[in-house]
C-alpha positions as CSV (number, residue, x, y, z in Angstrom):
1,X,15.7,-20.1,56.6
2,X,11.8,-20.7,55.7
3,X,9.3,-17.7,55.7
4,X,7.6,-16.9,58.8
5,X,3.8,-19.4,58.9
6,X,1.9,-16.3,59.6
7,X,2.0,-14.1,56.7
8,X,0.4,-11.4,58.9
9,X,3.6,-11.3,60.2
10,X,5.9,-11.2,57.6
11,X,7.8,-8.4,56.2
12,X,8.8,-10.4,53.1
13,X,8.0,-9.9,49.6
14,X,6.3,-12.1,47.9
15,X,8.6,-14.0,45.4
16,X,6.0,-14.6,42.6
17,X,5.8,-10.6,42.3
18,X,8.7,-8.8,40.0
19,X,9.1,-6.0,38.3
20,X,6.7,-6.8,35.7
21,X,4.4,-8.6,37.4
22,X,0.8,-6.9,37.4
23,X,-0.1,-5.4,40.8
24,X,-3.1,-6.8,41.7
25,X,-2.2,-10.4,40.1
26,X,0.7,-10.8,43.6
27,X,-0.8,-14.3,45.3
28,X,-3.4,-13.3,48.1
29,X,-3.2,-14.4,51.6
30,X,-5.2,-14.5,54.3
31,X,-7.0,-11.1,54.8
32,X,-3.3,-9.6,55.1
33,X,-1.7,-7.4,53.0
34,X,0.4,-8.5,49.9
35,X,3.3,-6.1,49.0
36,X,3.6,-5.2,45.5
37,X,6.9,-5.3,43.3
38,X,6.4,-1.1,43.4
39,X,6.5,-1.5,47.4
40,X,3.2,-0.1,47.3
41,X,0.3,-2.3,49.9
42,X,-2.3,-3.8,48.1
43,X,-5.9,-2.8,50.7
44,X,-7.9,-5.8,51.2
45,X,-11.2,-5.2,52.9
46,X,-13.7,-8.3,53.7
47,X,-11.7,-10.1,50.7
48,X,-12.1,-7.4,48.3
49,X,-9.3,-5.3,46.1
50,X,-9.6,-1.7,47.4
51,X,-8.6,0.0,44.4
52,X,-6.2,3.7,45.2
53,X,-7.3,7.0,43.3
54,X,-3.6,7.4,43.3
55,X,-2.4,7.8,39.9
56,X,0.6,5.5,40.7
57,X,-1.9,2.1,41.2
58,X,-3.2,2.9,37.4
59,X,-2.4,0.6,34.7
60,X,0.7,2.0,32.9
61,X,-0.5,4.0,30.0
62,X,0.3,2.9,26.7
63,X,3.5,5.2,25.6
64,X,2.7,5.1,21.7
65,X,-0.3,6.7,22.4
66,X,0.8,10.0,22.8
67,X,3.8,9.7,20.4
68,X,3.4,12.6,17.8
69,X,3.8,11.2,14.4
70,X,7.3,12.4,12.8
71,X,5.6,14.3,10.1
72,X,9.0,15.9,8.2
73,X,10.2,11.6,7.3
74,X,6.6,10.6,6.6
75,X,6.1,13.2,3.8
76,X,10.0,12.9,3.1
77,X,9.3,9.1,2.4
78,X,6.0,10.2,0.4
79,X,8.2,12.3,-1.7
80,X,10.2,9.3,-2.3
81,X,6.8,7.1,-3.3
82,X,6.2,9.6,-6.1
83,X,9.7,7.6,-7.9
84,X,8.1,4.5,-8.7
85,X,4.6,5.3,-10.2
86,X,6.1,8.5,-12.2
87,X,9.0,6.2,-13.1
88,X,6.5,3.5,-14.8
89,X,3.8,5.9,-15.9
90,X,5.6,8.7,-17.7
91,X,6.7,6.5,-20.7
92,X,2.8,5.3,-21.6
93,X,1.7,8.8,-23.3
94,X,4.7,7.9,-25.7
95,X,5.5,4.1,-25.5
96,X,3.7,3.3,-28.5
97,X,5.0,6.0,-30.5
98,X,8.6,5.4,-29.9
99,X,8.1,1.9,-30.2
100,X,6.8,2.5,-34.0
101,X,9.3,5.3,-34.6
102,X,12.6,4.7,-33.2
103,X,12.2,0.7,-32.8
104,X,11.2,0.4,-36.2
105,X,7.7,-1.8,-35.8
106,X,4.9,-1.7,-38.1
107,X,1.9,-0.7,-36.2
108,X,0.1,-4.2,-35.9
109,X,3.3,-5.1,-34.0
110,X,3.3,-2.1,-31.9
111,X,1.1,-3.4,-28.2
112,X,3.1,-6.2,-28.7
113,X,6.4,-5.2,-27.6
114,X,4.5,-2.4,-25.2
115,X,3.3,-5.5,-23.5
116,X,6.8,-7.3,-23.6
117,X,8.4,-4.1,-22.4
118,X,6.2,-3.5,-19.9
119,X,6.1,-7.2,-18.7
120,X,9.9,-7.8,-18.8
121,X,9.7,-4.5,-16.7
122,X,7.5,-6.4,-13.7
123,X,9.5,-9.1,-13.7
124,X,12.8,-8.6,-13.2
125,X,10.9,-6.3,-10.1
126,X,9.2,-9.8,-9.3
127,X,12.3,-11.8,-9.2
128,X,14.4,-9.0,-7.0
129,X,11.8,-7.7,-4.2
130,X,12.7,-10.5,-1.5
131,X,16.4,-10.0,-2.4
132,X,15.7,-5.8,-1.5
133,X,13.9,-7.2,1.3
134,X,16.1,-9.5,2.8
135,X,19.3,-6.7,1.9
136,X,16.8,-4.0,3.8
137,X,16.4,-6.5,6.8
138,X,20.3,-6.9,7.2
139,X,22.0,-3.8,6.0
140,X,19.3,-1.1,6.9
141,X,16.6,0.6,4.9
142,X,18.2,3.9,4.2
143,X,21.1,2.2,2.4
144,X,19.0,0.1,0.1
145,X,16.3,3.1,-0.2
146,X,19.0,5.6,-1.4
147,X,20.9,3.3,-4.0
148,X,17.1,2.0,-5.2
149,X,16.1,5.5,-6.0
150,X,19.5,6.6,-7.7
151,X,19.6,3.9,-9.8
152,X,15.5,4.6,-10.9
153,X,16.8,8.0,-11.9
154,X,19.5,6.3,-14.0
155,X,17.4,4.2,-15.7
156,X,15.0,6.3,-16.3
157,X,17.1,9.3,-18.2
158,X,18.8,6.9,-20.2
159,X,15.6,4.9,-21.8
160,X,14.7,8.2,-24.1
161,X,18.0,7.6,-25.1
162,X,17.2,4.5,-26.6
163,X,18.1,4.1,-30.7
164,X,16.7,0.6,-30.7
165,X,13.8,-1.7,-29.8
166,X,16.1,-3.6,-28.1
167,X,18.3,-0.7,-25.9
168,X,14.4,-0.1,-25.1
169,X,13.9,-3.4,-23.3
170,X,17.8,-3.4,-21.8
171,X,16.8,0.3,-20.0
172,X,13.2,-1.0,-18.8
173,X,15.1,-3.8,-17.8
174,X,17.3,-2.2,-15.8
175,X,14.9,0.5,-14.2
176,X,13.7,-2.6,-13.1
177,X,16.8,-3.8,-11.4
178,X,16.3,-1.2,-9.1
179,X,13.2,-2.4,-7.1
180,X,13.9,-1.6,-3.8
181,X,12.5,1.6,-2.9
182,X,8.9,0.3,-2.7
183,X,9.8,-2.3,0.1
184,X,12.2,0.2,2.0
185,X,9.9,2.6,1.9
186,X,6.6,1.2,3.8
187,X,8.8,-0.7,6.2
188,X,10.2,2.6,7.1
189,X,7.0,4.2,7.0
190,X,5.4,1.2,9.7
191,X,8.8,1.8,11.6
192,X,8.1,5.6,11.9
193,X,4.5,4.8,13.3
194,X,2.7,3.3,15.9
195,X,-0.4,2.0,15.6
196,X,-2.1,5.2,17.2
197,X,0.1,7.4,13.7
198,X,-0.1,4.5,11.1
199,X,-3.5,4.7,9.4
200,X,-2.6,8.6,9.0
201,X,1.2,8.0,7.6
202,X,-0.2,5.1,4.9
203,X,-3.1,7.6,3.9
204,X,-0.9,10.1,3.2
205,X,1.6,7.2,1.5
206,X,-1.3,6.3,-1.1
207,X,-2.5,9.7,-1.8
208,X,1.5,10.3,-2.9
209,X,1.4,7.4,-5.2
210,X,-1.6,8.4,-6.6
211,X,-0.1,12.0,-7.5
212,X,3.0,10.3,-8.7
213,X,0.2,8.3,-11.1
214,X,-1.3,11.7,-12.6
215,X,2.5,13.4,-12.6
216,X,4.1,11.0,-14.8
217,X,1.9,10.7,-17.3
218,X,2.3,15.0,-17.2
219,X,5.8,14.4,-17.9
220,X,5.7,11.9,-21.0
221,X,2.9,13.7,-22.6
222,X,4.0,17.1,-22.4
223,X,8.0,16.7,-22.8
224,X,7.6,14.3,-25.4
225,X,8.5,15.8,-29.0
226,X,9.7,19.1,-27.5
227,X,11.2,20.0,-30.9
228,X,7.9,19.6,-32.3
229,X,5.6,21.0,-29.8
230,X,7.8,23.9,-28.2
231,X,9.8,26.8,-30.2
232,X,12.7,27.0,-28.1
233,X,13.2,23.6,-28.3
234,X,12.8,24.0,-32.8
235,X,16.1,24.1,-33.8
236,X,18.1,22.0,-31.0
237,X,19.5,19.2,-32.8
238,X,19.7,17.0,-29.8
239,X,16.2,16.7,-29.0
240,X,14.9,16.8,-33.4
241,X,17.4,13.6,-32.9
242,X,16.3,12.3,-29.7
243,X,12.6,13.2,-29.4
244,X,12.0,11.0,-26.2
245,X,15.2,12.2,-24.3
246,X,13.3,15.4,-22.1
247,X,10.4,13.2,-20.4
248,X,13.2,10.7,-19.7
249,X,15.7,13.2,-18.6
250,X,13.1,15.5,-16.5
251,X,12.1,11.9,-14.9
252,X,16.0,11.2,-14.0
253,X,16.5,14.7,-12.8
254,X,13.1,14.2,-10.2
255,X,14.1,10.5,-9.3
256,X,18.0,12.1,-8.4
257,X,16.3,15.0,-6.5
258,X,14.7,11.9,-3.8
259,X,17.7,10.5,-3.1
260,X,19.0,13.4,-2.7
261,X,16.3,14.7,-0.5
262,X,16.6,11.1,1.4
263,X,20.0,10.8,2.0
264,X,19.7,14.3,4.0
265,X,16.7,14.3,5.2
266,X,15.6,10.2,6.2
267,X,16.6,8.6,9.3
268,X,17.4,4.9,9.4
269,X,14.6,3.4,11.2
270,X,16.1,-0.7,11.2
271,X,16.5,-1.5,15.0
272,X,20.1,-2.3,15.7
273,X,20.8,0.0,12.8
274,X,19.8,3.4,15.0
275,X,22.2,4.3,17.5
276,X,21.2,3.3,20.7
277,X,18.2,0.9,19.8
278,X,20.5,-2.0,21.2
279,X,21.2,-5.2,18.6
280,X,18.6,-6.3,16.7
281,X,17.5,-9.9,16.3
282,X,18.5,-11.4,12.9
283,X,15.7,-11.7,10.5
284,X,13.5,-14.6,10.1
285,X,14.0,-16.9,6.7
286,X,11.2,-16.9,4.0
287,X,10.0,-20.1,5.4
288,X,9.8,-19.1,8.9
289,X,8.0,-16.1,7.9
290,X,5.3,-17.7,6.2
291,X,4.8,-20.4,8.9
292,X,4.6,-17.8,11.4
293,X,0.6,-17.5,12.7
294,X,-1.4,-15.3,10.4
295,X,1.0,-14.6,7.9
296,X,0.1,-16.5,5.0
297,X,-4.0,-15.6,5.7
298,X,-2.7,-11.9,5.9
299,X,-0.8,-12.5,2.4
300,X,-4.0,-14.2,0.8
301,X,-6.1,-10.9,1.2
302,X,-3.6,-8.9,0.2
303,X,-3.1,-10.8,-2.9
304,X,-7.2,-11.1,-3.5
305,X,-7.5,-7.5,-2.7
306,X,-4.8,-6.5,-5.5
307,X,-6.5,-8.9,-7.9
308,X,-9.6,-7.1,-8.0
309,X,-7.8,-3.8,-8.1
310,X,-5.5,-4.7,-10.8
311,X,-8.5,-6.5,-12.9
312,X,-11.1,-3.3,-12.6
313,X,-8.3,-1.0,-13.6
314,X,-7.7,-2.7,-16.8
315,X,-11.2,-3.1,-17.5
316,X,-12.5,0.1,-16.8
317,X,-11.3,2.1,-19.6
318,X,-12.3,-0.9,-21.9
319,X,-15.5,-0.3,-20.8
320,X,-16.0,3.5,-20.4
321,X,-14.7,3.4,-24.6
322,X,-16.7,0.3,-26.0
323,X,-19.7,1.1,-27.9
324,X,-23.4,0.9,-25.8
325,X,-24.4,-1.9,-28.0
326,X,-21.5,-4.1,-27.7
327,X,-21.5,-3.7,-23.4
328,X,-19.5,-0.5,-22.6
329,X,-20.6,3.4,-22.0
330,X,-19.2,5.0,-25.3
331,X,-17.6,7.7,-23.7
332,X,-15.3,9.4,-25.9
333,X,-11.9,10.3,-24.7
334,X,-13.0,13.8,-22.7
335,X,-15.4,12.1,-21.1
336,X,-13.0,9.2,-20.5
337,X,-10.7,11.7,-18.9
338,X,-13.3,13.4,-16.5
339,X,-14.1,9.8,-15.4
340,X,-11.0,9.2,-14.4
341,X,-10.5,12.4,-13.0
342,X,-13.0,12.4,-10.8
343,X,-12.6,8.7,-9.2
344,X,-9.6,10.0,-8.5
345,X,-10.1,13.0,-6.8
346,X,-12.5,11.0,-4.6
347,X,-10.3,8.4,-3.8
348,X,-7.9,10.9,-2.4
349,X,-10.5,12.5,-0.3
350,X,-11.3,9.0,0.9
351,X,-8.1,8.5,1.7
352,X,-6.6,11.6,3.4
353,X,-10.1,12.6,5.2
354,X,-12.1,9.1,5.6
355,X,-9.7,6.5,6.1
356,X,-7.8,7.8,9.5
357,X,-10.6,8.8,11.4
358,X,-12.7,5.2,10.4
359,X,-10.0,3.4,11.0
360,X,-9.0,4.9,14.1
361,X,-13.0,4.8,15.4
362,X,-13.7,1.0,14.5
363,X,-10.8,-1.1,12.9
364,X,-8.8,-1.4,10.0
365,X,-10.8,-4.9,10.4
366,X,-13.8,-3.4,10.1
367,X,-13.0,-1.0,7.3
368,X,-11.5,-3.9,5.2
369,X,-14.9,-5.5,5.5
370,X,-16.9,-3.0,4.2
371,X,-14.5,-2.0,1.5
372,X,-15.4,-5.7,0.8
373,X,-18.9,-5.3,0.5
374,X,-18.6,-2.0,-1.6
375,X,-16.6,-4.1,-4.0
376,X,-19.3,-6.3,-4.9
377,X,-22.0,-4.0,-4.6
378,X,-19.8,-1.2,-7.1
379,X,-18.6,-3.6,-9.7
380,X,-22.3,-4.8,-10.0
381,X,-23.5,-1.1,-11.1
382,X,-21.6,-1.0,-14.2
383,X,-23.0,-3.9,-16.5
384,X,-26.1,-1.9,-14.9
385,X,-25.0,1.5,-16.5
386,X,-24.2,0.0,-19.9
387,X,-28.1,-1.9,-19.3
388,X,-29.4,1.9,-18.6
389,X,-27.9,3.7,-21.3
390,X,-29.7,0.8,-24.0
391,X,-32.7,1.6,-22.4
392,X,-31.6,5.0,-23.0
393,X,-32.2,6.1,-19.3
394,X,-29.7,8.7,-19.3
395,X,-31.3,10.6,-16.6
396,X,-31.1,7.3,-13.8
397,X,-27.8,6.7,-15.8
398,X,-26.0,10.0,-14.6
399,X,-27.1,9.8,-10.6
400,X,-26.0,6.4,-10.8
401,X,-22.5,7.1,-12.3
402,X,-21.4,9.5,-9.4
403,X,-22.6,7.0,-7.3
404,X,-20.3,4.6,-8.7
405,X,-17.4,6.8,-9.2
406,X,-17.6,8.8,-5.8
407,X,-19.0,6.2,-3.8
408,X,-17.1,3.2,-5.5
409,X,-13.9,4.9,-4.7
410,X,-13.7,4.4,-1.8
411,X,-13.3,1.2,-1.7
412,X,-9.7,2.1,-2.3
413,X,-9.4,2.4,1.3
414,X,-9.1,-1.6,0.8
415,X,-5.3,-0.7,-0.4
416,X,-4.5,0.7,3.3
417,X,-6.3,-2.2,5.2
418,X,-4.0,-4.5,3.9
419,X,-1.3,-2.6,4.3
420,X,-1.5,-2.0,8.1
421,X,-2.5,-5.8,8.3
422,X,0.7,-6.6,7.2
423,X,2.3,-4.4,9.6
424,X,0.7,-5.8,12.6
425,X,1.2,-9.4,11.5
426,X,5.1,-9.2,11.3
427,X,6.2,-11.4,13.7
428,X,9.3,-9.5,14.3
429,X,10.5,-5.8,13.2
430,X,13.4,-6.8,11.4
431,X,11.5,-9.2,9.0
432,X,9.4,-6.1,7.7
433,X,11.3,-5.7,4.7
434,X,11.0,-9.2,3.8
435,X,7.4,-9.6,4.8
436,X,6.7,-6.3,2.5
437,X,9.2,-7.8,-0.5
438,X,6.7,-11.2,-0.6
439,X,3.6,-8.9,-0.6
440,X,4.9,-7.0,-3.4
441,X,6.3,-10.4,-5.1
442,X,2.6,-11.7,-4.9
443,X,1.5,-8.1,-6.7
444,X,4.1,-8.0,-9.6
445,X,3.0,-11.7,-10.2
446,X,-0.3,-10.7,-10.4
447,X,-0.1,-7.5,-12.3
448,X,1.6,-9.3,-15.0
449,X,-1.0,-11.6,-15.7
450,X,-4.5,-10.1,-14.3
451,X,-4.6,-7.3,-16.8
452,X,-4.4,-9.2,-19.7
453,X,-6.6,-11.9,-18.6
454,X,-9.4,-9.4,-17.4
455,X,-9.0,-7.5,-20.9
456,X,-9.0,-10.6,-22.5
457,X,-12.1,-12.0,-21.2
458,X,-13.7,-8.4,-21.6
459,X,-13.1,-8.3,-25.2
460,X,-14.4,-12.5,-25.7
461,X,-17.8,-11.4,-24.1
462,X,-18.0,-8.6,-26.4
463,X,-17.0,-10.2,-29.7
464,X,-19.2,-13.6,-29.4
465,X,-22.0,-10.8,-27.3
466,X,-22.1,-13.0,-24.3
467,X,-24.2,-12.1,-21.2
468,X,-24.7,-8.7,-23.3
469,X,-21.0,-7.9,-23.2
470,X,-21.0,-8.5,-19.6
471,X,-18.9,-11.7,-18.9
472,X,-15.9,-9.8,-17.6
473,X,-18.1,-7.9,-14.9
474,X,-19.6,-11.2,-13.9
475,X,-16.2,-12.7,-13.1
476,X,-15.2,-9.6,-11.1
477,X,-18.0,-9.5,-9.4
478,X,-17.8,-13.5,-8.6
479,X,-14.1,-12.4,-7.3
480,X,-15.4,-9.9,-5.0
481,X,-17.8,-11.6,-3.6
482,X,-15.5,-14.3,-2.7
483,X,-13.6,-11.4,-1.0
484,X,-15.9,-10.6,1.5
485,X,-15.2,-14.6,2.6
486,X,-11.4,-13.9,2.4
487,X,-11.4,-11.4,4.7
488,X,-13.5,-13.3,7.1
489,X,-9.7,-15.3,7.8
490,X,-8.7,-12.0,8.9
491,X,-6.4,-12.8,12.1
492,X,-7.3,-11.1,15.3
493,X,-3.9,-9.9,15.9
494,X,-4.2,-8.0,12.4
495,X,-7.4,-6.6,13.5
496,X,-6.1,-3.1,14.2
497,X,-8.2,-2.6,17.5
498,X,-7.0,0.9,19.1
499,X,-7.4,1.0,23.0
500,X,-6.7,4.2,24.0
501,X,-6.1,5.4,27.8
502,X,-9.7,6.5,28.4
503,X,-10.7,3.1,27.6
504,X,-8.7,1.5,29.7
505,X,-9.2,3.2,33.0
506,X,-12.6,2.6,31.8
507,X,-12.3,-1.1,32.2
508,X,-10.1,-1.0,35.1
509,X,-12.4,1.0,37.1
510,X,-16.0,-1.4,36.1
């Protein structure tokens, strides 16, 4: 039967308007009263929307907004990020020694096979982070997260085992085959968040890896030789024998004692995978990934911004030791080790005390781009030092090195931009893991070859005294200049824009 002509008459609904149609978008009609799909009346008066002071005509409020962030799995999962940077770091104080010693190298031949260790070690991670991903996507991330971490701790007590170069290369090898805790990790991290908890959870994620930095190198250096350097340990065979074995076994032991700790404590966080999420769409393909708006822009800033990063860290050293005359500072190894000290003390008080509240006030948009700037503007200041200190200037050379290591750090903030860009570019929440695995593809790709190409084109400008030592620093600073166009392509959808309540009654009321 058709509708009655005179919609002042009818008691109908109006079809267009369901259950998630907006309230005040139901068709109009003439001067009469449109029924929403809450049953509520819409007022009219003289053609204009009479808006209710009851709470029930509101917008809905967003529900993530109040969602406390689950803070016992964040700092579980931090506890697991320690695995991976104490893992790879608490071999270095030793590496070269044990490569000399117990693989039998003459000294010229020792950095060498550290390099070729180091770099079979990134790549086998290169060529298995989309296969972790992919595994995380379809089988869950606690699954792939506990067997990654127990077979780090494997790994890892069995290389100061080692009674050969070559049973060296096999256990780096394998440490390697184990790659998947870094991707399981931060897609579990972004699935424990929203984007009201994330900026917090990631700050807390990068201050852990930064811990897990100065730890392992703790381990190597002060395990290492334990016959040597610790009485009780004097007249055990085992260690006189194997001199390498404690780091390596106190490593294993903290790696086991994750998983451990995961497997009890971690929830899986995979939709379709927690009970009662309700099936889970199946994961997009590689291809369809990177096709998917803003993913492969998001992935190209990512990649920049771990260029730099990976560049400045190799360089920086180089530079703090090289003689004032050939382009560095000529620090000597104290001073080396306050340096670093201290730029990393401030980039953890960036990062657990600056980064949330920024990000949460602006954007991580708007954070990324100033990071940018700072990266240009820092990296400029030290062929500037080394200028200083041959003009012996020490006292403008001092105020301007806190400058550069307390200001400069924190452009590390850079590291969690990208990271919540990623997360609010997935297309879909079950292609996380994969979307993280490509990221951390593009950084083991880089990290084996940025390093030795920044080093290398350090120590060129300093032997043929080009630009004053400086050539390095003017290609880094090139590079981060170009960065602040990179992140220009920065989608709007990875713009981490927070509307919070407030700010929406705001606009529905003006």
């Amino acid at each position: 039967m058709a509708k009655s002509a005179d919609p002042a008459n009818s008691n109908d609904h109006v079809e267009s308007a369901d259950e998630v149609t907006p309230l005040l978008g139901v068709p109009d009609t003439a001067g009469g009263k449109a029924v929403g799909s809450n049953g509520h009346l819409n007022g009219h008066l003289n053609g204009d929307i009479v808006k209710k002071a009851d709470p029930e005509n509101e917008p809905p409020a967003d529900e993530d907004e109040g969602k406390p962030l689950p803070v016992g799995q964040i700092l579980a999962l931090c506890y697991a990020a320690l695995v991976e940077p104490v893992a790879y770091f608490s071999i270095f104080p030793y590496i070269q020694e044990m490569v000399e010693k117990t693989g039998g190298q003459q000294p010229q031949n020792v950095g060498f096979f550290t390099g070729l260790i180091e770099a079979l070690f990134s790549l086998v991670q290169m060529l298995l982070m989309i296969f972790y991903g992919r595994l995380s996507d379809r089988l869950g991330r606690k699954p792939v997260l506990i067997f990654s971490l127990t077979g780090v701790a494997g790994a890892s007590a069995l290389f100061g085992l080692s009674r050969n170069l070559w049973q060296m290369v096999l256990f780096r090898c394998v440490a390697g085959l184990f790659a998947g805790s870094s991707v399981t990790i931060r897609a579990m991290l972004s699935e424990n968040c929203t984007k009201y908890t994330q900026a917090r959870a990631f700050s807390w994620y990068m201050f852990a890896r930064n811990l897990g930095i100065f730890i392992g190198p703790l381990i190597g250096g002060g395990l290492s030789n334990a016959s040597q350097q610790y009485p009780i340990f004097e007249h055990v065979q085992f260690f006189i024998d194997y001199p390498y074995a404690l780091p390596s076994l106190v490593t294993g032991i903290f790696c086991l004692s994750t998983a451990i700790v995961g497997f009890f404590v971690l929830n899986e966080t995979l939709k379709g995978k927690v009970a009662g999420s309700g099936p889970a769409e199946p994961p997009m393909t590689i291809r369809e990934l990177l096709r998917a708006p803003g993913v492969g822009y998001v992935l190209l800033i990512y990649g920049h911004c771990q260029f730099l990063a990976l560049c400045y860290t190799a360089v920086n050293p180089v530079f703090l030791y090289t003689p004032i005359d050939f382009g560095g500072a000529g620090f000597s190894p104290q001073r080396i080790s306050i340096w670093i000290i201290l730029a990393g003390g401030s980039q953890a008080l960036w990062m657990l005390l600056a980064f949330p509240t920024l990000q949460r006030r602006t954007s991580t948009g708007t954070v990324l781009r100033t990071c940018a700037i700072g990266w240009a503007f820092f990296m400029a200041l030290y062929p500037l030092l080394n200028e200083m200190l041959r003009a012996h200037l020490e006292a403008l050379f001092w105020p301007t090195a806190l400058i550069s290591i307390i200001g400069g750090s924190g452009v590390a903030m850079s590291f969690a931009c990208v990271q919540l860009n990623m997360n609010d570019i997935s297309p879909s929440p079950t292609s996380l893991g994969t979307l993280n695995a490509v990221a951390l593809t593009i950084n083991s790709a880089i990290r084996a070859v940025a390093p030795v190409a920044a080093t290398s084109l350090y120590a060129t400008g300093v032997r043929y005294h080009i630009l004053h030592g400086h050539l390095a620093w003017v290609f880094i600073v090139a590079f981060a200049v170009l960065f602040n166009f990179s992140v220009r392509l920065l989608p709007e959808k990875a713009e981490g824009r927070l509307v919070k309540k407030s700010d929406s009654r705001s606009e529905e009321e003006s």
